[in-house]
VOGU-3710 file (C-alpha; in Angstrom, 3 decimals, decimal comma):
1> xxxxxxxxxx> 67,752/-22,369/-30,243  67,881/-24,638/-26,916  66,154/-23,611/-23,585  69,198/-24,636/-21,855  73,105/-24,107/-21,621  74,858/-26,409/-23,739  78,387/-27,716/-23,349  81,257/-25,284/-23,759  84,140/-27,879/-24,940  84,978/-29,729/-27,936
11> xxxxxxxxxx> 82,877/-32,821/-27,890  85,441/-35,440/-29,277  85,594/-39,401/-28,146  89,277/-39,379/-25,794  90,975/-42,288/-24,218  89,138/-43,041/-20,684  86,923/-45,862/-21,392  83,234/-46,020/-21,377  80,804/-47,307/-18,976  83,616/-47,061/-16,033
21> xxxxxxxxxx> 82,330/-45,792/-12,553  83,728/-42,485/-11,774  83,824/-43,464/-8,327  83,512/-47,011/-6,876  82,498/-48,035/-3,201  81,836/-51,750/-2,298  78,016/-52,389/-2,542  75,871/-55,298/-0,820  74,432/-57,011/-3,793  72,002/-59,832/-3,720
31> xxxxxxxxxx> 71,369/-61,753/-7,710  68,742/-63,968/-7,490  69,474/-66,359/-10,634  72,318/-67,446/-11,728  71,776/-68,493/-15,569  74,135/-66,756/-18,584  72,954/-63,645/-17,811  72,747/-64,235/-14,019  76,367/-65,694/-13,905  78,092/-63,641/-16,014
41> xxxxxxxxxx> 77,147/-60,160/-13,608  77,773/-62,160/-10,656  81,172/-62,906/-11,498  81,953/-59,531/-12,778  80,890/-58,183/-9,416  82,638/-60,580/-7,421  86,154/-59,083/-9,760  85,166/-55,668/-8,512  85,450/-56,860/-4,663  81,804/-55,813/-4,079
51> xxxxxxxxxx> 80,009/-58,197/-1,739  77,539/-60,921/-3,225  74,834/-63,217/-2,819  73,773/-65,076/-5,525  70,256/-67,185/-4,985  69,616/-69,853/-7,168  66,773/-72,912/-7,216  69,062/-75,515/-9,055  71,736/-76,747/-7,119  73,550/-78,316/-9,882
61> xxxxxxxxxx> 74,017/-74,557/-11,327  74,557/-73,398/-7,935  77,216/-75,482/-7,044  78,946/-75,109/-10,641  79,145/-71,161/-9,623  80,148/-71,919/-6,246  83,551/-72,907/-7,299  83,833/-70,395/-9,657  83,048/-67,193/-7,684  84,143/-65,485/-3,991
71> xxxxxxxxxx> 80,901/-64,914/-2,799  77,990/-67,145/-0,575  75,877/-69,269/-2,774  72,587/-69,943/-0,989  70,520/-73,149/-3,045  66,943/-71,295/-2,519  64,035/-70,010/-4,076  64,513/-66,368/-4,557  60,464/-65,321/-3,939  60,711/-66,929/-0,127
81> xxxxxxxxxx> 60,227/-63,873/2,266  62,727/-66,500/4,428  65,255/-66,627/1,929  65,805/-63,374/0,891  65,821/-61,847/4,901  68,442/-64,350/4,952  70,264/-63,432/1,921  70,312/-59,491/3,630  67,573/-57,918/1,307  66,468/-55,246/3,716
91> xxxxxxxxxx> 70,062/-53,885/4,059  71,406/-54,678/0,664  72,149/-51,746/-1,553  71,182/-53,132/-4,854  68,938/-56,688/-5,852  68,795/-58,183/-9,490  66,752/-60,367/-10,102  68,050/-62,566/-13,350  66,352/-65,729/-13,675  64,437/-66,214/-17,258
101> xxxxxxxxxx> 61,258/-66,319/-15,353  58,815/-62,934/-15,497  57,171/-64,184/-12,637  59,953/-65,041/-10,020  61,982/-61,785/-11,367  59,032/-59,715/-10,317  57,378/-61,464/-7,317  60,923/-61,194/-5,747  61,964/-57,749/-6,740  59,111/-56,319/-5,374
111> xxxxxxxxxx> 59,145/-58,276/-2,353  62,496/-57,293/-1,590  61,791/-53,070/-2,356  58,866/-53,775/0,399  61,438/-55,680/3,310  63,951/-52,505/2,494  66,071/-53,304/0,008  67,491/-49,600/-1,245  67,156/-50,531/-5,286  65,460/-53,739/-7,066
121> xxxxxxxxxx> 66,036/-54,412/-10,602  63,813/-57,038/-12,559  64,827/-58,556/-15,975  61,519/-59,023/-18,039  60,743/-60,869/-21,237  59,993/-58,276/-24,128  56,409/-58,558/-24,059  56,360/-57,668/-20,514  58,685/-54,406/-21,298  56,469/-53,471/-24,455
131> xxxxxxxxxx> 53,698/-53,835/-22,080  55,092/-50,883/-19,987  53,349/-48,571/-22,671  49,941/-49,906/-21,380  51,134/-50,198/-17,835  53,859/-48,737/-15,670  54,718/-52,381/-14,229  57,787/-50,801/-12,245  55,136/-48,669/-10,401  52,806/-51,777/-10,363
141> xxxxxxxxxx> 55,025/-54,002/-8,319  57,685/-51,116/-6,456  60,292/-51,995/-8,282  63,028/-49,608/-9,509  64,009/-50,697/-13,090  62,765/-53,465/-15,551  65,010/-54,513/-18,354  65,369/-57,669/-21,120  68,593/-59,214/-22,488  66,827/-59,185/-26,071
151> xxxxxxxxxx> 65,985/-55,617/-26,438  69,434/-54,258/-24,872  71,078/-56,502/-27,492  68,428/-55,364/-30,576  69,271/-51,477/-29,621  72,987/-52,337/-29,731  72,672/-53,854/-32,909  70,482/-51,239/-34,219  72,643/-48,349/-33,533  75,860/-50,849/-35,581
161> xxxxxxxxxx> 72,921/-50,615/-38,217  71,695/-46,882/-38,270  75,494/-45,961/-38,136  78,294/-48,429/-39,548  80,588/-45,821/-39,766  80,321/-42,838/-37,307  83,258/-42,912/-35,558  81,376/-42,087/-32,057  77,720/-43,040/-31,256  76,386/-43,644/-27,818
171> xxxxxxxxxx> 72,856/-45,266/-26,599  71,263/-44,264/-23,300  68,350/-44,480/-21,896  67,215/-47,874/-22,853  68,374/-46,384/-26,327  65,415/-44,065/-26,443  68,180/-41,531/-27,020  70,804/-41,475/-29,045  73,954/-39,288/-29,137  76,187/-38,671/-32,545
181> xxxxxxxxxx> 79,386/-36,843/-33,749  79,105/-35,994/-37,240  81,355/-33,980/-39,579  79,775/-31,626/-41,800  80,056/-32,210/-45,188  80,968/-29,118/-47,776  77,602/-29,849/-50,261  75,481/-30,035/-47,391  72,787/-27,233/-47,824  72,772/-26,227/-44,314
191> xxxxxxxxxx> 76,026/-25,343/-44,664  76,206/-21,025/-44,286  72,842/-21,491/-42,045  71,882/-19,801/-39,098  70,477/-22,195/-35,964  67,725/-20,688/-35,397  66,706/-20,618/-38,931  67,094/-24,699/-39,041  64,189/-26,833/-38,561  65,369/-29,314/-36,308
201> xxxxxxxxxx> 62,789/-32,384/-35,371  61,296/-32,051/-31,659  63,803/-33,367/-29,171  66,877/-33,215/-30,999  69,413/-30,658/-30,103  72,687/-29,598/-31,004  75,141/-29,858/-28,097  78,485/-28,493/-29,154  80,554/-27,521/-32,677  84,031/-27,899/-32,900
211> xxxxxxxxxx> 85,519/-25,815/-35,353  89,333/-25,246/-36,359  90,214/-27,033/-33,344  88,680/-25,315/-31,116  84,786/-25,469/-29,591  82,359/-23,240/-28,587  78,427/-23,524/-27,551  76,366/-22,419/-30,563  73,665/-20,149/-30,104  70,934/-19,359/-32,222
221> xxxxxxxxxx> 72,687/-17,124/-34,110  75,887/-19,128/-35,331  75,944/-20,692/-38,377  76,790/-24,361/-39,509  80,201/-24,614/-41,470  81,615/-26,966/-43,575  83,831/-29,255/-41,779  82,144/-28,696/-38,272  82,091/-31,497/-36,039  78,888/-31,500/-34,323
231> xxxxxxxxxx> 77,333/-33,554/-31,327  73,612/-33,981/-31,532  71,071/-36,085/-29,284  67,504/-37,179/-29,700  65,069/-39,921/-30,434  67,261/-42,261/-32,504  65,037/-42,131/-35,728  64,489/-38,568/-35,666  68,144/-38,371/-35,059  69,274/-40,090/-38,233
241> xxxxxxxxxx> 66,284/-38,480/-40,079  68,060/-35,295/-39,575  71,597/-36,202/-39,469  72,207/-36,646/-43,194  71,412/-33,508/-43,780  74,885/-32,339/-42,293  76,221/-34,784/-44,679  74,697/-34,959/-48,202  72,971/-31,861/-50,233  69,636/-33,754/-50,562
251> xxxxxxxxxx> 69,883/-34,830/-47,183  67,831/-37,723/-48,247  68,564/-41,487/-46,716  69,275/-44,396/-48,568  66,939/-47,583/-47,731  69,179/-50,276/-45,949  68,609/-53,612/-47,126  68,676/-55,489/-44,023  67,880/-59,372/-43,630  67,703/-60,846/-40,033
261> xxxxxxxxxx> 68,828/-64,780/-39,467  66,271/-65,968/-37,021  62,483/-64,821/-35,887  62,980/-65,708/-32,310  62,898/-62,641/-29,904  65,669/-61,790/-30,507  64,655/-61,174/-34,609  61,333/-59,751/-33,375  62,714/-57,564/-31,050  65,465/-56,319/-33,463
271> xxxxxxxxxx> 62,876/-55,918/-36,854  60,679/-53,663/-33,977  63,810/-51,642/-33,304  64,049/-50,814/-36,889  60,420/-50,363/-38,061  60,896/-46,905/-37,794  64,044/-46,468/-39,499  64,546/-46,310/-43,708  65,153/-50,252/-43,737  63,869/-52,870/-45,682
281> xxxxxxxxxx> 63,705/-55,585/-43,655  63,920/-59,652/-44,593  63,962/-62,205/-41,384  64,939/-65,855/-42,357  63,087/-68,066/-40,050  63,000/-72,020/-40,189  59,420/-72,867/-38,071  56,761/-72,137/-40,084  54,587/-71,510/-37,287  56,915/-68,640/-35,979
291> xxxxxxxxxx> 56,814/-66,892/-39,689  52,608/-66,732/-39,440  53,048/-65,429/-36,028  55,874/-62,372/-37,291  53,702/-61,711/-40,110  50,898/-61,090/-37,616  53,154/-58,754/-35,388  55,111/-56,966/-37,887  53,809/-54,706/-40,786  57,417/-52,987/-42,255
301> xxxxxxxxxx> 59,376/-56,643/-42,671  59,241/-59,847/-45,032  58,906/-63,049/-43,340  60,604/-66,003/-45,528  60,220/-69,519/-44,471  63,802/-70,141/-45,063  67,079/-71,584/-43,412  70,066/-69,294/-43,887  72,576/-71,568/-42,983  71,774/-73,098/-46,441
311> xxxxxxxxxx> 73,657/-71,419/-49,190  71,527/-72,655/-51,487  68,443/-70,604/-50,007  70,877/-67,860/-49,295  71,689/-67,601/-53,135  68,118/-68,092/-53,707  67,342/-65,282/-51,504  69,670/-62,462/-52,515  71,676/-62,454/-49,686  74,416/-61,052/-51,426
321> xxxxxxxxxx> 72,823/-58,275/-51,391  72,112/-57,320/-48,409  73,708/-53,750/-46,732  73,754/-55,867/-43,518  73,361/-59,575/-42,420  72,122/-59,900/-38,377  72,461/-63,800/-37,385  70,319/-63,583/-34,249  69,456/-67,722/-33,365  70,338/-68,482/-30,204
331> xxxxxxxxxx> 73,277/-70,963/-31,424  76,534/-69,453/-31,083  77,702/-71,305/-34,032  75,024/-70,870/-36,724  75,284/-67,323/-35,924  78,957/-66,900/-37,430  78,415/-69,267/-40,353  76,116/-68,156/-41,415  77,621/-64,653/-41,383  80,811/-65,760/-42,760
341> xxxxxxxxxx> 78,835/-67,470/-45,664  76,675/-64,188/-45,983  79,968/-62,181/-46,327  81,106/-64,534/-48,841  78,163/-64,043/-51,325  78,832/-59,904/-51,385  76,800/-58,725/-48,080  78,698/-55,409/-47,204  78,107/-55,804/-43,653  77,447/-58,952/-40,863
351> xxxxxxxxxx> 76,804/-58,730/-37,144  76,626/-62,244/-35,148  74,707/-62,315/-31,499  77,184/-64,313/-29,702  76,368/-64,840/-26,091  79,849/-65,579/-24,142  80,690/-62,002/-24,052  84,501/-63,035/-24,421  84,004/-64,800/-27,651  81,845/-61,602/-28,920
361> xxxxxxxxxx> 84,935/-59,445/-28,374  87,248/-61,311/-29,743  85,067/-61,858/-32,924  84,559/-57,676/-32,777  88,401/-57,315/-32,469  89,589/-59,701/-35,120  86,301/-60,069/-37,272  87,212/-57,529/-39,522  88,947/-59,378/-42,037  86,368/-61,978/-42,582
371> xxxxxxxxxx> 83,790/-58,661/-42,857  82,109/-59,081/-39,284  81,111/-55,437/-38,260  80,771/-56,052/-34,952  79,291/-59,418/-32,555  76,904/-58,451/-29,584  76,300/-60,639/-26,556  73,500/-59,857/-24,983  75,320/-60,809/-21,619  77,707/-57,761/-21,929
381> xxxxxxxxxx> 74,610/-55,817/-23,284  72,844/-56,010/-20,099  76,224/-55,432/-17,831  76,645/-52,358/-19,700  73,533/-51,083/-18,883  72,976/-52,226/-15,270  76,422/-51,195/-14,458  75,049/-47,268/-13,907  73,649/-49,133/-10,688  76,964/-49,698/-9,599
391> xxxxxxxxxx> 78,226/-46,609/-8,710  79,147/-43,836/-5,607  75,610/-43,081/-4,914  75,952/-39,553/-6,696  76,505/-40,516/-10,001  77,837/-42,960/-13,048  80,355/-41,591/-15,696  79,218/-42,868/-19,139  81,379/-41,786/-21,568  84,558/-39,085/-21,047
401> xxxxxxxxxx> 85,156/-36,721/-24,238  87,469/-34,294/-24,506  87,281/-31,508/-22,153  83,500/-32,777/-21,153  81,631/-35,870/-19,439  78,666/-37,986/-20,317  77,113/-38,823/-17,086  74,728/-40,202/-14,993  72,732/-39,421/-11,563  69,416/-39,876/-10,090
411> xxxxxxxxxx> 67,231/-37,470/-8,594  67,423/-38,000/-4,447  64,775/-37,316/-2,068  66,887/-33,996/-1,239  67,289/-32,740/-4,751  65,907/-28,957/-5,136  65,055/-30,132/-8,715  62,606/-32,363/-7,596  58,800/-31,644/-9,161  59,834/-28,996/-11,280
421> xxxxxxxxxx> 59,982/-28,436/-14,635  63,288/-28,160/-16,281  62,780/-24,504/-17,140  62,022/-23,591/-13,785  65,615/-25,075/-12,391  68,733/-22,910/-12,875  70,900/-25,180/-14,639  74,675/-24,176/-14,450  76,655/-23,010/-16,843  78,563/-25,724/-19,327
431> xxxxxxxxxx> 75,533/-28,218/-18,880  73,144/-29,607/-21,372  70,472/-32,265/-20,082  70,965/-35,576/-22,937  67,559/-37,468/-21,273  66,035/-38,325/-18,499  64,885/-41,709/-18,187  62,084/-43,239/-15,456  61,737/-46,445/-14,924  60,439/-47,477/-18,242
441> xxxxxxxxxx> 60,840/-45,001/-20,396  63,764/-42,525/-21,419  63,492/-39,124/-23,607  64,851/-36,128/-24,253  63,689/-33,695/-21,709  61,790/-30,524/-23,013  61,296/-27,462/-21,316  57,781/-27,902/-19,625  58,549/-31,949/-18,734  58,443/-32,534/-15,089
451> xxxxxxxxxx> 61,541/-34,042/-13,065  60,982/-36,493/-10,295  62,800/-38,584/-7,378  63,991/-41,876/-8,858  64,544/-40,124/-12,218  67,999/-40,840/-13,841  69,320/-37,051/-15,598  71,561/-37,215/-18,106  73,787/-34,696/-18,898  76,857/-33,270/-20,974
461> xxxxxxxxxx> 79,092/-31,522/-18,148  81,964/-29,462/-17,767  84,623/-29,609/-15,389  83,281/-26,683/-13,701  79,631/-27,262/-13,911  79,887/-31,100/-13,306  79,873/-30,457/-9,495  77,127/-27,319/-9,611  74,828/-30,564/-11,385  75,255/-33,077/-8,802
471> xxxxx> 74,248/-30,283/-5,990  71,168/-29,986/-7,903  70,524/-33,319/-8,715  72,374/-35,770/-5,922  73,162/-33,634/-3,047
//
């Protein structure tokens, strides 16, 4: 069924905590920027005893952070060749560049990459990352990674969305891949199947079954069981296109009724997330102006001229009804109103964006009880994903599971995979590759795609194969 080796262990979610380096060694970090998104890595770096420079134009901000943080504040503009020798960007190991400005975040990334820095990543606006499907502009400018706040914090609350109650789901790769535990359900007709006689959608594969407490890696002749736990990973849509077929005898997917509080990018970004997916979408947005422009840009979703902190319009509006209520403005405190207010009128389920990542996990923790699902911040969003870049230069440990690890490495100048094809590498034993990810795009790797230095592999390990990877990947 795969053209790989798959993982050999039970695939269940065990205590070590996600996103946690494997293996930490102090880096030379430069952050030019130091706004929410700016401050809040700097001074979660600083914690971790790594050695910082933070470059920021405002000296008001600058000096605010400067008693906050153990690190050198320099009041500068971060797209100065003068500045940023200064700062150390030829030797430093890693550069972010954070401000809300496309243009300073990429005129000073790629300077940097071109006086020696060893790794530049650039935050974008979302039109600049959409653009990437037109033009590489990571290649463009020599810079390693591009990212944005809004979409990291639309895939998180997608995948809340898409799944409300799988008990483990991970996003990687930008969440162009998806990986899901699901429990196979007695009336599901693929139940007393043979693999290879399943017609699973390109690019999703089935890692491991667990079965009677035990594991082992299918192969194309097993068959699916009732009461299986299997781990699958793929394209998020095709993903949960497929996955309720393990659950339900139809295997057909219920429309979500979803309704979005706020058109701002944020909204936008999250309504594109889910244009693929079997949702029915609603976004409340106050400026007229805004709802012509949505309507324009968006061809699955409803755009009402509306105010959703208003109960009236809420009433007016069905809210009630809603599967799942997203308050996306970029005020804190309208956000959870309005979700409290939305819970009050019968919506099953409400997710706030809250942007002090503190406040978001407190509201996650204890939000329960006034039917909050979950709260994102896109600040924590975008620490989860850049921290991969903090790491022992071999590789980052995403997620531990029992008797197997989700990790991370990228493909070094010395790597022996390097332009081949994943069949033509000899993969070890107890290893499945999840994606592979370049610098704007990620996917599930097939057989004939290409591998290349700078590429981050994914990939389920083993104990015993997790070292036979890295010699092939980061040696």
């Amino acid at each position: 069924m795969q053209d790989q080796s798959a993982v050999s262990a039970a695939i269940c979610p065990a205590a070590a905590s996600p996103l946690s380096s494997a293996t930490q060694r102090e880096m030379n970090i430069i952050i030019v920027g130091a706004g929410e998104i700016g401050t809040h890595i700097a001074l979660g770096l600083a914690a971790e005893s790594h050695r910082i420079v933070v470059i920021e134009s405002d000296e008001a901000i600058a000096s605010a952070l400067n008693s906050r943080i153990d690190a050198r504040v320099v009041v500068a503009d971060g797209t100065s060749i003068t500045t940023l020798i200064d700062a150390g960007a030829a030797e430093c190991d890693l550069l972010l560049t954070l401000t809300s400005n496309n243009n300073i975040n990429l005129v000073a990334a790629s300077l940097a990459k071109k006086l020696g820095a060893a790794k530049t990543i650039c935050r974008v606006h979302p039109d600049v990352e959409r653009g990437c499907l037109f033009l590489d502009y990571a290649e463009h400018f020599g810079i390693d990674y591009l990212f944005s706040p809004e979409r990291l914090a639309a895939v998180e609350i997608s995948k809340h969305i898409r799944n409300p109650d799988n008990p483990f789901v991970e996003e990687i790769a930008q969440g162009h891949v998806e990986i899901q535990q699901v429990e196979v359900a007695a009336e599901s007709l693929l139940v007393g199947q043979i693999l290879r006689e399943i017609d699973f959608p390109a690019r999703v594969r089935l890692g491991a079954i667990g079965r009677d407490g035990a594991a082992f890696v299918p192969t194309a002749d097993d068959e699916i069981r009732a009461g299986d736990v299997a781990t699958l990973f793929g394209e998020p849509t095709k993903l949960n296109d497929f996955i309720p077929r393990l659950r339900v005898r139809s295997g057909r997917i219920e429309q979500r009724n979803v309704v979005i509080f706020g058109g701002g990018e944020y909204g936008f970004s999250l309504a594109q997330t889910l244009e693929q997916s079997n949702c029915r979408v609603r976004i409340f947005e106050e400026d007229p102006d805004r709802c012509n422009e949505l309507g324009d840009l968006l061809t699955n979703a409803t755009i009402l001229n509306a105010d959703a902190t208003s109960l009236a319009e809420m009433k007016e509006e069905q809210v009630g009804d809603a599967d799942f209520f997203v308050a996306v403005t970029n005020v804190d405190e309208d956000n959870v109103m309005a979700c409290l207010q939305a819970h009050s009128l019968g919506a099953k389920y409400c997710l706030p964006l809250i942007h002090r990542a503190d406040y978001a996990d407190a509201m996650t923790s204890y939000g329960e009880r006034m039917g909050i699902l979950a709260a994102v911040s896109p600040r924590e969003a975008s620490r989860k994903d850049l921290s991969r870049f903090i790491v022992s230069d071999r590789f980052h440990l995403l997620q531990r599971l029992a008797g197997v690890e989700l990790i991370e490495a990228a493909v070094n100048k010395d790597s022996p995979v390097s332009e081949k094809t994943v069949r033509e590498v000899a993969w070890p034993r107890d290893c499945v590759l999840v994606a592979q990810l370049g610098s704007a795009r990620g996917h599930v790797p097939s057989a004939d795609d290409e591998i290349h230095v700078g590429d981050s592999l994914y990939a389920l390990v083993g104990p015993k194969a997790k070292k036979a990877f890295l010699k092939l990947v980061a040696p």
